[in-house]
Every structure is written in structure tokens, then in C-alpha cells.
N, C-alpha and C positions, 0 to 999 in steps of 0.2 A: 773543642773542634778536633774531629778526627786528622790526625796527619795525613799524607797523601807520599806513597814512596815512589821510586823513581820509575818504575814503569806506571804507574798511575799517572803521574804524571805526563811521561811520553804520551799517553795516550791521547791526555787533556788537551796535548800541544798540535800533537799530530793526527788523532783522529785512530777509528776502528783500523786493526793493519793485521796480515798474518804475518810479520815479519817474526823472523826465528832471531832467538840470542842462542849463543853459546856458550858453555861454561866448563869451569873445571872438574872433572866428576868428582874433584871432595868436596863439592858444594853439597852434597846429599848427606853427609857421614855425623853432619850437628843433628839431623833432622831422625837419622837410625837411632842414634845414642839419645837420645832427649823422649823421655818417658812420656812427654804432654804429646806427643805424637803418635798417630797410627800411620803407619807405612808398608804400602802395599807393591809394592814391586817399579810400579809407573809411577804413581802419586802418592799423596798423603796427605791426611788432615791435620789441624790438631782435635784435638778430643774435647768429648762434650763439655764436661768437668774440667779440661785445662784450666788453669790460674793465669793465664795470657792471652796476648791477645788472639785472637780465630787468624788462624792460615789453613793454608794449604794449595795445593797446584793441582788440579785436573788431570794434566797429564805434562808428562817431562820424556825423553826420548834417547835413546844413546847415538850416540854419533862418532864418527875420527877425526882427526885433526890430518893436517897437509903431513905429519910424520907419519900416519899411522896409528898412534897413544889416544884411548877413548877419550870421549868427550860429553859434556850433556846439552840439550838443545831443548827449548820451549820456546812457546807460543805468546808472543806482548800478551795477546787477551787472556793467557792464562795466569802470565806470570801477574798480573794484578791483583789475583787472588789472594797473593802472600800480603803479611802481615809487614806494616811499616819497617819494623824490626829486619824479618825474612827477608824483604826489598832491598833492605842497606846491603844485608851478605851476601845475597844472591849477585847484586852489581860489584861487592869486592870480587868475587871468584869470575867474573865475565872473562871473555878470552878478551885480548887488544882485537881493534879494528881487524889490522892485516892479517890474524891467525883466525878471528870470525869470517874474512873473505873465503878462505882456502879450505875452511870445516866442511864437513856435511854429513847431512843423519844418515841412517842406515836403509839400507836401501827396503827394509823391508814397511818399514813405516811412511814412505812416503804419498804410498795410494792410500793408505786405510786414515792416515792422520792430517793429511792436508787435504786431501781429495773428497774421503767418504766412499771409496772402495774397499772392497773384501780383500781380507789380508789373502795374501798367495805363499805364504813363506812364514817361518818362523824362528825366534831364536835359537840356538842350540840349547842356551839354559833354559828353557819353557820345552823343548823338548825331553830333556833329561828328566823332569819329574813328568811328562807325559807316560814316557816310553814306562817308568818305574810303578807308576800308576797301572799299568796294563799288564804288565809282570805281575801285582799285586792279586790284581783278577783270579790269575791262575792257579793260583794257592787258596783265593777264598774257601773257607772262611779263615785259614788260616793266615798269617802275616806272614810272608818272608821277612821284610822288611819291617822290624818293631818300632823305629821312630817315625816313618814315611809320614809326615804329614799330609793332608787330604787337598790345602790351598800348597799353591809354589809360594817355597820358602824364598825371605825377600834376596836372601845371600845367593841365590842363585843369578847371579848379573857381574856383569864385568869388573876387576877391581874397583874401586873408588880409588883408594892409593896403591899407586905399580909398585910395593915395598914387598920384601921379604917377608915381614911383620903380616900385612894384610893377604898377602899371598898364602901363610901356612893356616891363618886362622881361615881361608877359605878351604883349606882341605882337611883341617879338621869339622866344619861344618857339612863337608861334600860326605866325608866319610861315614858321617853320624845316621845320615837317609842313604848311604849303599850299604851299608852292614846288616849282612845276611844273619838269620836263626838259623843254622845249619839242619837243627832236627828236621827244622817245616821242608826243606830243600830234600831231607833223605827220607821223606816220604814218598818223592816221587822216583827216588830211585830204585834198582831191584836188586842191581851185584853187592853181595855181599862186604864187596873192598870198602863199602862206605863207611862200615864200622871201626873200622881203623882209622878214616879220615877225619871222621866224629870224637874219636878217643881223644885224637891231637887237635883236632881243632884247627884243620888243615881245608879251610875254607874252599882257596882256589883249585886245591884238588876236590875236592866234593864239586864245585861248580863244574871241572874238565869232567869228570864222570858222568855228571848227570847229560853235558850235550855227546858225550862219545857212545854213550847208552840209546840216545836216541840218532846214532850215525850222522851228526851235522858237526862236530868238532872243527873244524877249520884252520888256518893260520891266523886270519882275521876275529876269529871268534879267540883265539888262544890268546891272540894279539892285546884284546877286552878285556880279559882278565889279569894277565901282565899289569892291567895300570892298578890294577887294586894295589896290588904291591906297593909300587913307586907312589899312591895316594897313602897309604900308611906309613910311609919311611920318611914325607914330607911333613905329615900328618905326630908324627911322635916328638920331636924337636919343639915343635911349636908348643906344644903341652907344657913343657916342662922348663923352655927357658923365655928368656927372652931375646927376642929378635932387631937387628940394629933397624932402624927405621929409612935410613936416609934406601934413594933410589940407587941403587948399585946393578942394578940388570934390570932387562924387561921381563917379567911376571904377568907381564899379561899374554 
């Protein structure tokens, strides 16, 4: 006889509900690292061929807590879906009572995932490979962008753990889909300076030429390219060492 886990249960007791649980976002992070899984950004299965038993979630949601610090939020009838096993953990990482009072999802999920209305809003991470995808466009057939996957990568979403540790390996992942081919970039440029910036391998000056060549350079534009830096400088560290785990500032 199949086991029955603890929102299956809830349900049996209480009946069909939309009631929302809250969780801790490293409730997601067995489910990245664990091979028998596919993970797509919102949900995830396991996989045909797993050697366990069948899970997965429909749909899961980001949320804050009353501090501020993300959170994750699903739906009773979803969370059923998970595997007895999946159930036990998912109800260790639950927030208490009083911190599920004071949570709440993000405001942009609220019409499209409880309601059945059209999103009006969107993440910033689901905008970042948007905007990157449309940049991509412009080079076709060339790549700016040589690693740019085609779906959004899953790492694009708020830490799961606020640690230093998860923080650098988010920028070394961020880095890997912003890293420009320079040659494809100095194709569209005409001033000659670019062959100096190509020799060095002096990216963020290729990138200031190319919008100063076409008179849109900006402080806010200059401002854009400043963070490439600081994503490489956060981004080098993490490579090569290791990072203390415990939460010592907010990263997120």
C-alpha cells in the first residue's frame, strides 16, 4: 500500500483547499543537486527512468518573509504531488505558524497563479535572459553571447541559501551567459580604437565604443557596464577557493 505524506493527508482530513504553505528556499536545493530530477525554474519532476519514487510540484513560487529574506510558497493541491519521501522534507523546511502568518508571495504571481489572470509584471531574473535573448537577435547569425542558452537557466532566481558560498557561485553562473565574443561585438563597430581593445581583451571598453559610436553612451549605460567588473571580481574568488558557508551578510 502506497504511503500517504503529509499534505496528502491534509487534504484527506480537510478536503480540496488553495491554502498556500511556506517554506524555506533550501527546500529546492536537494531537488537541483539530485540527478533523478528535472528542474525547471518554477517546478520539477523526477525523470522517467528515476530509480524512485515519481514526484514533482506543478508549480512552487517565490515569496518574503515579514524580514524581507525570500521564501518559497505552494499550493496544498500541488504539494501532493510530491513523493512520500519529498512530503517528509518539504514539511521539515515549512516556516512555523507565526512566520507563515506574516509571509507572502510576490506580488507578481498573485493574478496569474491564484486567480488565472495574465501576468502583468515580471521577474528581473526572467527578464535578464529575455533582454539577452534580444541582444542575441542582433548579431544573428552571429553569437555575441557563446554560452546564452535558449530556455532560462534554473540559476537565474533568488539565492536558495543568502551565504557567500551561493552568492559567488551565482556570479560565476551570471558571468558565464554575460560573457561577450568581442570579435562578434567589433563587427559592428567602425573606429579603428577597437583593435587595440581586441588585442587586450578589453571588453568593457569595446562595449563603451560601440554605444559612444552610435551617440547613446550614457551614465546609466556606463553605470551597466561597471557591474561587469564587479560580477568578475566576485566571480574570480569563488573559482578558486572556498567560501565559509555560515550567513554572515545579506546576499541576496
Amino acid at each position: 500500500m502506497k504511503r500517504k505524506g503529509h499534505y496528502s493527508r491534509l487534504y484527506e482530513k480537510k478536503g480540496w483547499q488553495w491554502r498556500l504553505h511556506f517554506f524555506e528556499p533550501s527546500v529546492l536545493d536537494h531537488v537541483k543537486e539530485d540527478p533523478n530530477y528535472n528542474f525547471y525554474g518554477n517546478k520539477f519532476y523526477t525523470k522517467p527512468d528515476a530509480p524512485i519514487e515519481p514526484s514533482g510540484i506543478q508549480q512552487f513560487m517565490w515569496g518574503r518573509k515579514a524580514d524581507g529574506s525570500p521564501c518559497i510558497a505552494a499550493l496544498q493541491p500541488h504539494l501532493m504531488t510530491l513523493s512520500y519521501k519529498d512530503q517528509l522534507f518539504w514539511q521539515s523546511k515549512e516556516l512555523s505558524p507565526k512566520d507563515s502568518t506574516t509571509a507572502k508571495i510576490d506580488r507578481r504571481y498573485t493574478g496569474p497563479m491564484l486567480y488565472g489572470q495574465w501576468p502583468d509584471t515580471m521577474s528581473r531574473y526572467v527578464a535578464i535572459h529575455m533582454y539577452l535573448i534580444e541582444i542575441q537577435k542582433i548579431f544573428h547569425p552571429e553569437c555575441l553571447f557563446p554560452t546564452l542558452p535558449e530556455e532560462r537557466p534554473d540559476f537565474l532566481a533568488p539565492l536558495s541559501f543568502n551565504q557567500k558560498r551561493a552568492f559567488t557561485k551565482f556570479m560565476q553562473d551570471l558571468y558565464s551567459i554575460l560573457d561577450i565574443k568581442p570579435s562578434v561585438l567589433a563587427t559592428k563597430i567602425k573606429s579603428p580604437q577597437k583593435e587595440g581593445y581586441l588585442k587586450r581583451n578589453q571588453k568593457r571598453n569595446l562595449i563603451s565604443l560601440y554605444f559612444e559610436e552610435r551617440g547613446t553612451l550614457s551614465k546609466d549605460i556606463q553605470k551597466a557596464i561597471d557591474i561587469f567588473k564587479e560580477i568578475n571580481e566576485w566571480r574570480a574568488p569563488g573559482a578558486h577557493t572556498i567560501q565559509r558557508s555560515e550567513k554572515d551578510q545579506d546576499y541576496n
